[in-house]
mmCIF file of the N, C-alpha and C atoms, coordinates in Angstrom:
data_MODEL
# 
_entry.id   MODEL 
# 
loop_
_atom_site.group_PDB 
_atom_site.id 
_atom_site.type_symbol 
_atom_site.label_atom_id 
_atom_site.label_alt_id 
_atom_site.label_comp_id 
_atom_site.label_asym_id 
_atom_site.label_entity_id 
_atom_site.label_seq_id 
_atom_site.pdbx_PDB_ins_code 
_atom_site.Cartn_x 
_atom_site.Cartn_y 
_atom_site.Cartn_z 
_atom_site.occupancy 
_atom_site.B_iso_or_equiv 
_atom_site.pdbx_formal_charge 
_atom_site.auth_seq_id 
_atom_site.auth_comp_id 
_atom_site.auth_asym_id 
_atom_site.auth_atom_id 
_atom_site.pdbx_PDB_model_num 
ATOM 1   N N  . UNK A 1 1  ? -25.278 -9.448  9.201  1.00 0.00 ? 1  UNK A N  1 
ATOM 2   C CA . UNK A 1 1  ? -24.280 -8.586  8.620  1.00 0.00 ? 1  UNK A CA 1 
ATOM 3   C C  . UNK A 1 1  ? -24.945 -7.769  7.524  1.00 0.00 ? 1  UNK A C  1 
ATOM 4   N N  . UNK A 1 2  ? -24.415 -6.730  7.655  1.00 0.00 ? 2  UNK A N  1 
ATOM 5   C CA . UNK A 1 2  ? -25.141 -5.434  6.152  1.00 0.00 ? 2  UNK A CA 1 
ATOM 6   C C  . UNK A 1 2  ? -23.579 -5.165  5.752  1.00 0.00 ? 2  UNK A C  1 
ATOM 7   N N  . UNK A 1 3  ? -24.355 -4.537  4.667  1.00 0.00 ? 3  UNK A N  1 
ATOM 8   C CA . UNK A 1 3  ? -23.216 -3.911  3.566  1.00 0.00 ? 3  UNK A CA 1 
ATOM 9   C C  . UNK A 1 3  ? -22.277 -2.847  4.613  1.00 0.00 ? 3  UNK A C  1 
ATOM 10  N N  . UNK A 1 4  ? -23.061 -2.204  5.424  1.00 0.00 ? 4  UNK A N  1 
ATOM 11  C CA . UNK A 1 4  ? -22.371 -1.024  6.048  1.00 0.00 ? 4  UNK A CA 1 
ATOM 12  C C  . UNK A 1 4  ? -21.260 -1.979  7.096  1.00 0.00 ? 4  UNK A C  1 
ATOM 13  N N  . UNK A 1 5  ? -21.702 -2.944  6.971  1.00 0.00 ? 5  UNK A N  1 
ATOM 14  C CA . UNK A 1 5  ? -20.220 -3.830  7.683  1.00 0.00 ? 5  UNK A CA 1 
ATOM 15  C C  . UNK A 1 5  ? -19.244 -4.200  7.463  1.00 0.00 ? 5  UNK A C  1 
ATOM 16  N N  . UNK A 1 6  ? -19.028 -3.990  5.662  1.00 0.00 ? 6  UNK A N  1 
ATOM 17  C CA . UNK A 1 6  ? -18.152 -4.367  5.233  1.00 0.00 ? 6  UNK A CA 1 
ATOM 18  C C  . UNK A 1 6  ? -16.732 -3.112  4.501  1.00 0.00 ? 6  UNK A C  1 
ATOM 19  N N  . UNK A 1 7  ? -16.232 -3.509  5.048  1.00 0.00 ? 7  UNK A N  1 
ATOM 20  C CA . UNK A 1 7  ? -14.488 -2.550  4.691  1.00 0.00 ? 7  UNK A CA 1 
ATOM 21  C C  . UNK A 1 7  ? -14.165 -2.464  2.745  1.00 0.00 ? 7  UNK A C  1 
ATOM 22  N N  . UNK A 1 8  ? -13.751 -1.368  2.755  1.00 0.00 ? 8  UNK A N  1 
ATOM 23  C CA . UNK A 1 8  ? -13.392 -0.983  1.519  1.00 0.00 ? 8  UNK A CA 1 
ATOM 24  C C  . UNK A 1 8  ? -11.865 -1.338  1.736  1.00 0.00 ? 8  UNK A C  1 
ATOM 25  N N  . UNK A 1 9  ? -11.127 -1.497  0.379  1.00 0.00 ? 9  UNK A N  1 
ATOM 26  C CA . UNK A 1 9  ? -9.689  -1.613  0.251  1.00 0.00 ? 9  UNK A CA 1 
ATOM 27  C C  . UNK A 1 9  ? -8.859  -0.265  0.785  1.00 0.00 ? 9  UNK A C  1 
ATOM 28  N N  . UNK A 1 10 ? -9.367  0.369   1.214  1.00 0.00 ? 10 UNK A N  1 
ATOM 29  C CA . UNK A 1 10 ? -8.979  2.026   0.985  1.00 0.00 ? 10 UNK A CA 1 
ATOM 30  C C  . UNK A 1 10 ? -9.170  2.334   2.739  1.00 0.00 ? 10 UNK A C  1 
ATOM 31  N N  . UNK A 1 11 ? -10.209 1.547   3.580  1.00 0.00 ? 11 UNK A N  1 
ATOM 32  C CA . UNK A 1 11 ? -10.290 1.605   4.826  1.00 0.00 ? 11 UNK A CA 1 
ATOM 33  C C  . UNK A 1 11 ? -9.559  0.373   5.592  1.00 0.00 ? 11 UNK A C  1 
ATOM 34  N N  . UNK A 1 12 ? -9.035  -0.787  4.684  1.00 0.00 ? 12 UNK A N  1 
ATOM 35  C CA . UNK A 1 12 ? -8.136  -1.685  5.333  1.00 0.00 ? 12 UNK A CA 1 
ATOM 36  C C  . UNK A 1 12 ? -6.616  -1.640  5.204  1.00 0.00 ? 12 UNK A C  1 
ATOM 37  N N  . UNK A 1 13 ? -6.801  -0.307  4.348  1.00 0.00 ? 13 UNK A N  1 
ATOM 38  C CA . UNK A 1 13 ? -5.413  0.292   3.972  1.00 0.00 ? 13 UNK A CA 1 
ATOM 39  C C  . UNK A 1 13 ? -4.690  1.344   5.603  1.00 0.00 ? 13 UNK A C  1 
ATOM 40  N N  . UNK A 1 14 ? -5.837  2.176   5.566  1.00 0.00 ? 14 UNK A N  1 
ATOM 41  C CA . UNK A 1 14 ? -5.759  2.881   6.803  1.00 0.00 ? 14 UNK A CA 1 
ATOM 42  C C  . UNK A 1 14 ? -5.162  1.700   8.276  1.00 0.00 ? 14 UNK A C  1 
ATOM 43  N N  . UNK A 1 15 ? -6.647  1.101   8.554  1.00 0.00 ? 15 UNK A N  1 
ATOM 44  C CA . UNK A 1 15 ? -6.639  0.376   9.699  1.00 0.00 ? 15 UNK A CA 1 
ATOM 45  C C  . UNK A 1 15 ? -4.987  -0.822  9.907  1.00 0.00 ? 15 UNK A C  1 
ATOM 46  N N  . UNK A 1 16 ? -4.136  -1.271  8.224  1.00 0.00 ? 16 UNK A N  1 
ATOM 47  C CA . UNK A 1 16 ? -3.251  -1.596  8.650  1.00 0.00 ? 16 UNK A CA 1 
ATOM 48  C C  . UNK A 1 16 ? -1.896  -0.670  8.823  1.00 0.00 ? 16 UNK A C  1 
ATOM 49  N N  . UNK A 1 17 ? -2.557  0.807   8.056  1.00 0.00 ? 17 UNK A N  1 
ATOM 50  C CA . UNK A 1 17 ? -0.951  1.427   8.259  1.00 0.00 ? 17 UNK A CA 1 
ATOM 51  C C  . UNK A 1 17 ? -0.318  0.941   7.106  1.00 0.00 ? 17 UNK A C  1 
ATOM 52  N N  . UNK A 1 18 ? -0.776  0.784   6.209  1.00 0.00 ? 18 UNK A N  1 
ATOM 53  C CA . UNK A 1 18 ? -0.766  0.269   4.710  1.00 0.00 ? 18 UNK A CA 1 
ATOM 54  C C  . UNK A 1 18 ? -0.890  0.791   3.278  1.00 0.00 ? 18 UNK A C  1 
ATOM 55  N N  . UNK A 1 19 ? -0.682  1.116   2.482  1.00 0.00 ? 19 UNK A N  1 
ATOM 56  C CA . UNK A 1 19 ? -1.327  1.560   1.217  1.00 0.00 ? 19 UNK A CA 1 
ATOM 57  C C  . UNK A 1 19 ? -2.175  0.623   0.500  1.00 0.00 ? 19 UNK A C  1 
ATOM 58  N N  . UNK A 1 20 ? -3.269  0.993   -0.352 1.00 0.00 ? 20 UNK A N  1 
ATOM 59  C CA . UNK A 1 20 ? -4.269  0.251   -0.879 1.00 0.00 ? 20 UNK A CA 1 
ATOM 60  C C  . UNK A 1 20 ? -3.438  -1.215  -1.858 1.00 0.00 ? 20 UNK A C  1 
ATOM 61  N N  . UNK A 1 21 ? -2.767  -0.298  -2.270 1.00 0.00 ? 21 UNK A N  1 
ATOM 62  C CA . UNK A 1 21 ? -1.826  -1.469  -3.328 1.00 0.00 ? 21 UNK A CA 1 
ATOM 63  C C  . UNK A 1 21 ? -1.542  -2.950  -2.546 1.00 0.00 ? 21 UNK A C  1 
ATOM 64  N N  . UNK A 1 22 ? -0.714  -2.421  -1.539 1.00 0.00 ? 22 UNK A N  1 
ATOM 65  C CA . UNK A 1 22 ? -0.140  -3.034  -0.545 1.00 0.00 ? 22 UNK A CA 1 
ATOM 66  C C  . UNK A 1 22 ? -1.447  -4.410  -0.258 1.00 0.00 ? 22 UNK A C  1 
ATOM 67  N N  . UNK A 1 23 ? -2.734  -3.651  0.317  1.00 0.00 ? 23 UNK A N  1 
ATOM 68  C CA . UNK A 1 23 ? -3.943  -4.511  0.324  1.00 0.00 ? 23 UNK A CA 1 
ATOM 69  C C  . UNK A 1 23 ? -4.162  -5.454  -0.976 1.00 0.00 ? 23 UNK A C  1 
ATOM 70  N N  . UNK A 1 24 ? -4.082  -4.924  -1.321 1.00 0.00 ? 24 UNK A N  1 
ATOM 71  C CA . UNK A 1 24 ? -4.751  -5.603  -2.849 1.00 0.00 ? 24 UNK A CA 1 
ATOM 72  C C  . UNK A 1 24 ? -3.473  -6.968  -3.413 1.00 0.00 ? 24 UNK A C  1 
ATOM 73  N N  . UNK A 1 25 ? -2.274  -6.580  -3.332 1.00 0.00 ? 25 UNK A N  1 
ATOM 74  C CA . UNK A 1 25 ? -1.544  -6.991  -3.163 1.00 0.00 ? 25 UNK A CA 1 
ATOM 75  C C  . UNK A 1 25 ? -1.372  -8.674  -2.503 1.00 0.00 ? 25 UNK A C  1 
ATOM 76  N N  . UNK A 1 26 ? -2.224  -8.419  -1.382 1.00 0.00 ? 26 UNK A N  1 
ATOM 77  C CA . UNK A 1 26 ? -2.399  -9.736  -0.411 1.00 0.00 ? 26 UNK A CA 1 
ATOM 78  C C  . UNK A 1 26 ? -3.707  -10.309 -0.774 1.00 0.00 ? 26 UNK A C  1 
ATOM 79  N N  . UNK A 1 27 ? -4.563  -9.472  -0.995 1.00 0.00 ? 27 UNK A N  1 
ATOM 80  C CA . UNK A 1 27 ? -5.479  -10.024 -1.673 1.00 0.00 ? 27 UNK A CA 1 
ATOM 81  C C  . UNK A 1 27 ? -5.055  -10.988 -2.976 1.00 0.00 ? 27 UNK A C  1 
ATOM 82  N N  . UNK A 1 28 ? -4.551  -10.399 -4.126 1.00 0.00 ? 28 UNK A N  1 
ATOM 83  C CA . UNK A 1 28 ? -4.386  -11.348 -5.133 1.00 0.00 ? 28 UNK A CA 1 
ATOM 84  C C  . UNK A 1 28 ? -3.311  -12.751 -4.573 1.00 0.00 ? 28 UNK A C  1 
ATOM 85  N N  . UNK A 1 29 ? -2.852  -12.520 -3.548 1.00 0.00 ? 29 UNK A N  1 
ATOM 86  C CA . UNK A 1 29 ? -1.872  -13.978 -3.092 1.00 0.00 ? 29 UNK A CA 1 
ATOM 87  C C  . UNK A 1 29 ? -2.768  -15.158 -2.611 1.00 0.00 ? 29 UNK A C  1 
ATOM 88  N N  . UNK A 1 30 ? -3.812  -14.359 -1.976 1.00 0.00 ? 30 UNK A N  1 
ATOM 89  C CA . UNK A 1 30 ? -4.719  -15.151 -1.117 1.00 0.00 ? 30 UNK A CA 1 
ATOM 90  C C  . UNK A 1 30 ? -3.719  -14.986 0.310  1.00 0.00 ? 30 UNK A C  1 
ATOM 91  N N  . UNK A 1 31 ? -3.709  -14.467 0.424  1.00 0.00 ? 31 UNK A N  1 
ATOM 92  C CA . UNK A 1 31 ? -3.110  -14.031 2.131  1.00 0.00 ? 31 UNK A CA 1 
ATOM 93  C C  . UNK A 1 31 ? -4.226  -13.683 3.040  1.00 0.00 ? 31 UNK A C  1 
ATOM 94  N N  . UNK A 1 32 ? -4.751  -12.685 2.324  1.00 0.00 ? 32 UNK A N  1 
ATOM 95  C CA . UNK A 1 32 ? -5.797  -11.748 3.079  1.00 0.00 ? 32 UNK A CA 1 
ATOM 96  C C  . UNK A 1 32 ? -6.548  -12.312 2.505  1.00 0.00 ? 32 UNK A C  1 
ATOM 97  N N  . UNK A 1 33 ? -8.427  -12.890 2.910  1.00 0.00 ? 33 UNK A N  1 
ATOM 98  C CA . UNK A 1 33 ? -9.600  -13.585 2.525  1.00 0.00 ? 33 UNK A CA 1 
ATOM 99  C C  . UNK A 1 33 ? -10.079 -11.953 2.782  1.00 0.00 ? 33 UNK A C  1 
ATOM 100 N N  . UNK A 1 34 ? -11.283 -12.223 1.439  1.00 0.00 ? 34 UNK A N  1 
ATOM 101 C CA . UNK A 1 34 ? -12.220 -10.856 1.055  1.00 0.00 ? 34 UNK A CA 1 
ATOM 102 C C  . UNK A 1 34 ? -13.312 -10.994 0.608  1.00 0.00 ? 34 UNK A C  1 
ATOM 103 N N  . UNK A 1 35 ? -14.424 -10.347 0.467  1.00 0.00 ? 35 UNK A N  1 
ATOM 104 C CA . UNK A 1 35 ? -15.635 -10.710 -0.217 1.00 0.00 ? 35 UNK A CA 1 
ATOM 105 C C  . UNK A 1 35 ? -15.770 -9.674  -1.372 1.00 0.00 ? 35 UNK A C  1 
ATOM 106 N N  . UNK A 1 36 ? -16.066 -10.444 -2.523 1.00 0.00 ? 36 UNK A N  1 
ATOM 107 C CA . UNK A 1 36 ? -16.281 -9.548  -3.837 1.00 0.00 ? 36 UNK A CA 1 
ATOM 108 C C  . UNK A 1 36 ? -17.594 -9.657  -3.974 1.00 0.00 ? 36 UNK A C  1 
ATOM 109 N N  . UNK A 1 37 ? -17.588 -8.342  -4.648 1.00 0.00 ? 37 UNK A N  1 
ATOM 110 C CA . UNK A 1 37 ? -19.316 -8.074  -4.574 1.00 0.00 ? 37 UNK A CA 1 
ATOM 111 C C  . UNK A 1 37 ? -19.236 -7.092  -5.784 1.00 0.00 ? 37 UNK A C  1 
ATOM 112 N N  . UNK A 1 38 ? -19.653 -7.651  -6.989 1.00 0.00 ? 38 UNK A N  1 
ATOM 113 C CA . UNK A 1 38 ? -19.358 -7.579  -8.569 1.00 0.00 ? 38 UNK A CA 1 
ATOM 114 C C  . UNK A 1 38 ? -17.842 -7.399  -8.505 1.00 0.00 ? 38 UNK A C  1 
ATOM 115 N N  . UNK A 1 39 ? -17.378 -6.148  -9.115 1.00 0.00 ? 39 UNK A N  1 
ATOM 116 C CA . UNK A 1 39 ? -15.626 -6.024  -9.558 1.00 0.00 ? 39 UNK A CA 1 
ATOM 117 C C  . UNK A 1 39 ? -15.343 -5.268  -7.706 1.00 0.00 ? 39 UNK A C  1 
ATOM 118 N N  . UNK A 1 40 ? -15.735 -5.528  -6.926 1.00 0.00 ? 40 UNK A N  1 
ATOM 119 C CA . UNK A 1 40 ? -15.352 -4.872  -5.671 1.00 0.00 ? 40 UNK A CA 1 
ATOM 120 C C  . UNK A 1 40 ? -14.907 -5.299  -4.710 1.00 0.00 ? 40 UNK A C  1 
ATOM 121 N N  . UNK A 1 41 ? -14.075 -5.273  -4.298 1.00 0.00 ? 41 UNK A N  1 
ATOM 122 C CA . UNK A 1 41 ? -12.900 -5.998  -3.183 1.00 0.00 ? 41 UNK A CA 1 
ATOM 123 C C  . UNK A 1 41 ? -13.496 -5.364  -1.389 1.00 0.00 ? 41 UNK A C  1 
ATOM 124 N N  . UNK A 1 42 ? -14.197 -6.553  0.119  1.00 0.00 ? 42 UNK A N  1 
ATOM 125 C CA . UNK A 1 42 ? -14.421 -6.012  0.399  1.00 0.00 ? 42 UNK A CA 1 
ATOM 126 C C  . UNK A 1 42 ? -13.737 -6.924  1.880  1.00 0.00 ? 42 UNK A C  1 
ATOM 127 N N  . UNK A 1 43 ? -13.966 -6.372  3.071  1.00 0.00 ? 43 UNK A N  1 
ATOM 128 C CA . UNK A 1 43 ? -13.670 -7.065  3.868  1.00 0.00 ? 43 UNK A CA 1 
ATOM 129 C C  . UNK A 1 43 ? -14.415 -7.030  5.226  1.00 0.00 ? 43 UNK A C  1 
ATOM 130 N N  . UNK A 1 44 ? -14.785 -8.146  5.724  1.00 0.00 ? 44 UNK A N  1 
ATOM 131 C CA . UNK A 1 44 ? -15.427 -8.294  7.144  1.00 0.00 ? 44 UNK A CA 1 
ATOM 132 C C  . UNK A 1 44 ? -14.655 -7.712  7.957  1.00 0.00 ? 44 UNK A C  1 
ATOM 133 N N  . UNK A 1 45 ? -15.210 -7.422  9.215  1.00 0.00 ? 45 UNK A N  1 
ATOM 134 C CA . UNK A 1 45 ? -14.205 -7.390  10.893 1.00 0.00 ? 45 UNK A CA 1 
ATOM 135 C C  . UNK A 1 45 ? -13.957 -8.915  11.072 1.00 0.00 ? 45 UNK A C  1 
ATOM 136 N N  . UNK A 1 46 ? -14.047 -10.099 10.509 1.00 0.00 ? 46 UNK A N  1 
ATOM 137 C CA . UNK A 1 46 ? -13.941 -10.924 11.175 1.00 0.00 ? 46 UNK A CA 1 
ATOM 138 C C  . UNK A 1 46 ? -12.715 -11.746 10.302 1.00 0.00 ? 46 UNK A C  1 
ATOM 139 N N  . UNK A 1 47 ? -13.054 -11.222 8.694  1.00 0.00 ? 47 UNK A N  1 
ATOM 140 C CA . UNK A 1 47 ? -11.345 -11.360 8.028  1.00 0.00 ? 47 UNK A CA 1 
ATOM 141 C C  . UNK A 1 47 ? -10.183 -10.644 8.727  1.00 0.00 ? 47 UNK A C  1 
ATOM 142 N N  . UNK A 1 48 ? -10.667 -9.416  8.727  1.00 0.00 ? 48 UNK A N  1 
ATOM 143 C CA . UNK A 1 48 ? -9.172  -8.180  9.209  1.00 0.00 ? 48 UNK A CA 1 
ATOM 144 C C  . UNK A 1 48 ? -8.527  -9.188  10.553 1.00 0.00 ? 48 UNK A C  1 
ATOM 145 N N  . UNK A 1 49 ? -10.052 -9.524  11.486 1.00 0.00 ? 49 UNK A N  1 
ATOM 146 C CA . UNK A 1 49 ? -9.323  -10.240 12.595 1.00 0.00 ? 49 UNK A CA 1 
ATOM 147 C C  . UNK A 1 49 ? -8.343  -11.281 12.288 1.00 0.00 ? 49 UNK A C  1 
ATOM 148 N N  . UNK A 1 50 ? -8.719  -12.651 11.315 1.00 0.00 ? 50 UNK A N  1 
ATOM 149 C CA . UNK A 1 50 ? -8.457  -13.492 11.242 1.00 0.00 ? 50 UNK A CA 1 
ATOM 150 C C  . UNK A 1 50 ? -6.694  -13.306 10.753 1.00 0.00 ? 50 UNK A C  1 
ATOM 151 N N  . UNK A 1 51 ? -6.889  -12.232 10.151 1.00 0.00 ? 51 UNK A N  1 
ATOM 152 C CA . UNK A 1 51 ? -5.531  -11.661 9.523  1.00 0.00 ? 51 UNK A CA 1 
ATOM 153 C C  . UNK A 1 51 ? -4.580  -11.101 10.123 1.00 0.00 ? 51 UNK A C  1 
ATOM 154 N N  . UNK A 1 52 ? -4.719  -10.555 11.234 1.00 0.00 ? 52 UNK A N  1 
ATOM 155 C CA . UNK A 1 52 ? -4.666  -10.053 12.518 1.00 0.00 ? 52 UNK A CA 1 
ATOM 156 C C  . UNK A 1 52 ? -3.480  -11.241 13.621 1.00 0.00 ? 52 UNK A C  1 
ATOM 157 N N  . UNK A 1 53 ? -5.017  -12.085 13.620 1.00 0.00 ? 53 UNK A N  1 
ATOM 158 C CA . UNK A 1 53 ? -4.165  -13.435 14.296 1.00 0.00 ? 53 UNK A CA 1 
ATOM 159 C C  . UNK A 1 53 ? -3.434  -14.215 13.608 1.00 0.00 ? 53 UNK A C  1 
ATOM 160 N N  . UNK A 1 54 ? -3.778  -14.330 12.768 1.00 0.00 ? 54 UNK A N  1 
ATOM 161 C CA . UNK A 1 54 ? -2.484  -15.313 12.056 1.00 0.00 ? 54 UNK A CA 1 
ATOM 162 C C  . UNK A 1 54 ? -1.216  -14.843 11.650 1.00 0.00 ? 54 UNK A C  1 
ATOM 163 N N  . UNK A 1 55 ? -0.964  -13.077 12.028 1.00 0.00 ? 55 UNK A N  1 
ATOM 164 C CA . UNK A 1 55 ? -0.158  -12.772 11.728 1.00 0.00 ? 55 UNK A CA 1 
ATOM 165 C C  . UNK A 1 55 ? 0.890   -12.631 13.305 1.00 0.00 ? 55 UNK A C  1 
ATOM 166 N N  . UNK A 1 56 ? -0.231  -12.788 14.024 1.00 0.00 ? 56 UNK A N  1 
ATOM 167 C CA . UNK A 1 56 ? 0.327   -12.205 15.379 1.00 0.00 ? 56 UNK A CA 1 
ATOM 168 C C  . UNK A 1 56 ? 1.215   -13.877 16.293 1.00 0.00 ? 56 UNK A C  1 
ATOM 169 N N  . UNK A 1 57 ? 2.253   -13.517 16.574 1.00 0.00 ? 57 UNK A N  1 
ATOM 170 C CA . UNK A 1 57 ? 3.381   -14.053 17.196 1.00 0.00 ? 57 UNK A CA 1 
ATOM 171 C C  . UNK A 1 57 ? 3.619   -14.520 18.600 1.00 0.00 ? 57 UNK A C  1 
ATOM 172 N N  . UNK A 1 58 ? 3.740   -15.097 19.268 1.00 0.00 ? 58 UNK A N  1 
ATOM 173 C CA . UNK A 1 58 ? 4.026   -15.336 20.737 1.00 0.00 ? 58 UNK A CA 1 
ATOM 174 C C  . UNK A 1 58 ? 5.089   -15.890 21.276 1.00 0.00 ? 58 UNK A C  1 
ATOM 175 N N  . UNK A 1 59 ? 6.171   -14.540 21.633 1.00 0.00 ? 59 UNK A N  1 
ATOM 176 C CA . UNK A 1 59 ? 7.044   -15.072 21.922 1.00 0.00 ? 59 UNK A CA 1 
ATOM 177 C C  . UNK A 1 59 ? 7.870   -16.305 22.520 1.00 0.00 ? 59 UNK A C  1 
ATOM 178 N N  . UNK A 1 60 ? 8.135   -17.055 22.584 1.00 0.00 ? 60 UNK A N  1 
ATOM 179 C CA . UNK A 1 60 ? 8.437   -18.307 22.929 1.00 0.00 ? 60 UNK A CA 1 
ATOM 180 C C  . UNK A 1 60 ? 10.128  -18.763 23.436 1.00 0.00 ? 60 UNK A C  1 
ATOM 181 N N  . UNK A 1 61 ? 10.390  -17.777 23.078 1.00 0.00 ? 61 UNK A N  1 
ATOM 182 C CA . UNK A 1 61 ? 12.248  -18.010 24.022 1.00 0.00 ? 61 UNK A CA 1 
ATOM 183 C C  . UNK A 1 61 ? 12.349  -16.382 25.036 1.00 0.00 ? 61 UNK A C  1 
ATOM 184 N N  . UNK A 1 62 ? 12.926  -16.659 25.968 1.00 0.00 ? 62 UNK A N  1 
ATOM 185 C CA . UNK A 1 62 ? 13.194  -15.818 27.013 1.00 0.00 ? 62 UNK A CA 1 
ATOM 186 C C  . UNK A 1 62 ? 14.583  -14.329 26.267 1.00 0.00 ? 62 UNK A C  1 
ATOM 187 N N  . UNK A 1 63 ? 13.627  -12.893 26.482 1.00 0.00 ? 63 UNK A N  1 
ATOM 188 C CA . UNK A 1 63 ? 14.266  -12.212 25.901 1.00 0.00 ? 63 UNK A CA 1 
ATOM 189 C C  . UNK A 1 63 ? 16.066  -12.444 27.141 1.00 0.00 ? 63 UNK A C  1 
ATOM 190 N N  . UNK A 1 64 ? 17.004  -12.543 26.058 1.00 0.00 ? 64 UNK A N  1 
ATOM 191 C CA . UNK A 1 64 ? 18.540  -12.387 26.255 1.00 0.00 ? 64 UNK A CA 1 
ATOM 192 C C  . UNK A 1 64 ? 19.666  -11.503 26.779 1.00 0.00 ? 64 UNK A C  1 
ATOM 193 N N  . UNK A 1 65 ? 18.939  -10.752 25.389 1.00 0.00 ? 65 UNK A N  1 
ATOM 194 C CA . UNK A 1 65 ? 20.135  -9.604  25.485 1.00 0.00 ? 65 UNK A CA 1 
ATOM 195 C C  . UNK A 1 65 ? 19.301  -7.864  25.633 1.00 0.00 ? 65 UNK A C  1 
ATOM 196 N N  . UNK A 1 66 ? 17.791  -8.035  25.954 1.00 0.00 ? 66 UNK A N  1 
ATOM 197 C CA . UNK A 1 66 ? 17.023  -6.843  26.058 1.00 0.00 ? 66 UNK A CA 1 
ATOM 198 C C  . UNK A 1 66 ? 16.579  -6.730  25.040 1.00 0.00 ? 66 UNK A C  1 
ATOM 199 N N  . UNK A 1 67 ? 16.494  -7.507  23.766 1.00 0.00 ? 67 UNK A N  1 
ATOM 200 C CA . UNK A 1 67 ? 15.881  -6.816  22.542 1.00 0.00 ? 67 UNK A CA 1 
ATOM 201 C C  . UNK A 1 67 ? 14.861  -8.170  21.740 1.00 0.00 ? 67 UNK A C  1 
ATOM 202 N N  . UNK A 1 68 ? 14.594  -8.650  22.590 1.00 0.00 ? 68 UNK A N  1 
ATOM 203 C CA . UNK A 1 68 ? 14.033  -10.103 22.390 1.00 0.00 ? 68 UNK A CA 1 
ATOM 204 C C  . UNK A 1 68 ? 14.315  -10.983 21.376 1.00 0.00 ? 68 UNK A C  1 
ATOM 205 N N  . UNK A 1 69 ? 15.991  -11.105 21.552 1.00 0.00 ? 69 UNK A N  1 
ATOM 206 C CA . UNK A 1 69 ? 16.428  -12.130 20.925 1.00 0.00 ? 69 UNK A CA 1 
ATOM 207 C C  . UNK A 1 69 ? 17.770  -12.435 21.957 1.00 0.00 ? 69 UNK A C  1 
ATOM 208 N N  . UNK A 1 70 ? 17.628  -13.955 21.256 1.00 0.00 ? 70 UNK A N  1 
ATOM 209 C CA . UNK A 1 70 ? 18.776  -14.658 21.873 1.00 0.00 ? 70 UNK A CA 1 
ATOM 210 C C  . UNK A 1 70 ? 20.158  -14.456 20.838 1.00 0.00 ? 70 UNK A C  1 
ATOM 211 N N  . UNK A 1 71 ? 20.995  -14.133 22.034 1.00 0.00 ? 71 UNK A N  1 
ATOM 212 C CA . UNK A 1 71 ? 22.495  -13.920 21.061 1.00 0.00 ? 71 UNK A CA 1 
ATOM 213 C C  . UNK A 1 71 ? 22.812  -15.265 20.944 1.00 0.00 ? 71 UNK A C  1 
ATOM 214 N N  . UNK A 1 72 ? 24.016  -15.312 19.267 1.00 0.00 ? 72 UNK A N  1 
ATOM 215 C CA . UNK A 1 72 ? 24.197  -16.652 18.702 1.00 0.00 ? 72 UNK A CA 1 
ATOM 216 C C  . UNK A 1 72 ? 25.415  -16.629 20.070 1.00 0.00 ? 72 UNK A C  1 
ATOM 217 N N  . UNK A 1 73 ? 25.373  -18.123 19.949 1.00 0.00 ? 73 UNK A N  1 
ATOM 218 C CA . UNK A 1 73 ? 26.770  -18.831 20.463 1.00 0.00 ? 73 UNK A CA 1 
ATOM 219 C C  . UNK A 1 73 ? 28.076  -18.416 19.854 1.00 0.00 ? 73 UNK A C  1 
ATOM 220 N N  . UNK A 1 74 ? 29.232  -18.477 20.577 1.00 0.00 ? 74 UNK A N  1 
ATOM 221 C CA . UNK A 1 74 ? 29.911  -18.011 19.456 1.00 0.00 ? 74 UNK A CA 1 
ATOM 222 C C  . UNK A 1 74 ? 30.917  -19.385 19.708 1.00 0.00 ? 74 UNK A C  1 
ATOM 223 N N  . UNK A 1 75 ? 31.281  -19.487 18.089 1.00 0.00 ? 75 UNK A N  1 
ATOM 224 C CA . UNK A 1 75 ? 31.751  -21.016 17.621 1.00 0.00 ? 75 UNK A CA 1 
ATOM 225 C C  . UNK A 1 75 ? 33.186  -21.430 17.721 1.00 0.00 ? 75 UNK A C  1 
# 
C-alpha cells in the first residue's frame, strides 16, 4: 500500500454521496475506521469496503405489499 492509496475526507465524502462533515462525523463515533497520519484523517479501499458491508442489508422476509415490507396485521 502507498500513500496514493489512501482517501482523503473530502474523496470519501464524494464516493458516499455525503458531505465531509457528515464523514468526519462517523469518524469521531468510531463508525467509520481511518488512518491518521499526523492531524490527517485518511482512508483505505478496504475501510470504505468494510463500511460498505456492514452497512449493507439482506433482505430476509418476502416483499408483501410491492415495497419490501410486510403490512402489519390488523388487531
Amino acid at each position: 500500500m502507498s500513500v496514493s492509496d489512501l482517501h482523503t475526507v473530502d474523496q470519501v465524502a464524494v464516493i458516499f454521496g455525503k458531505t465531509p462533515r457528515w464523514v468526519r462525523d462517523r469518524v469521531a463515533s468510531g463508525e467509520i475506521g481511518h488512518v491518521r497520519i499526523g492531524h490527517s484523517i485518511r482512508f483505505t479501499d478496504q475501510i470504505i469496503n468494510d463500511y460498505i458491508e456492514s452497512k449493507t442489508r439482506a433482505s430476509m422476509l418476502p416483499a408483501v405489499n410491492g415495497w419490501g415490507r410486510r403490512r402489519r396485521r390488523a388487531s
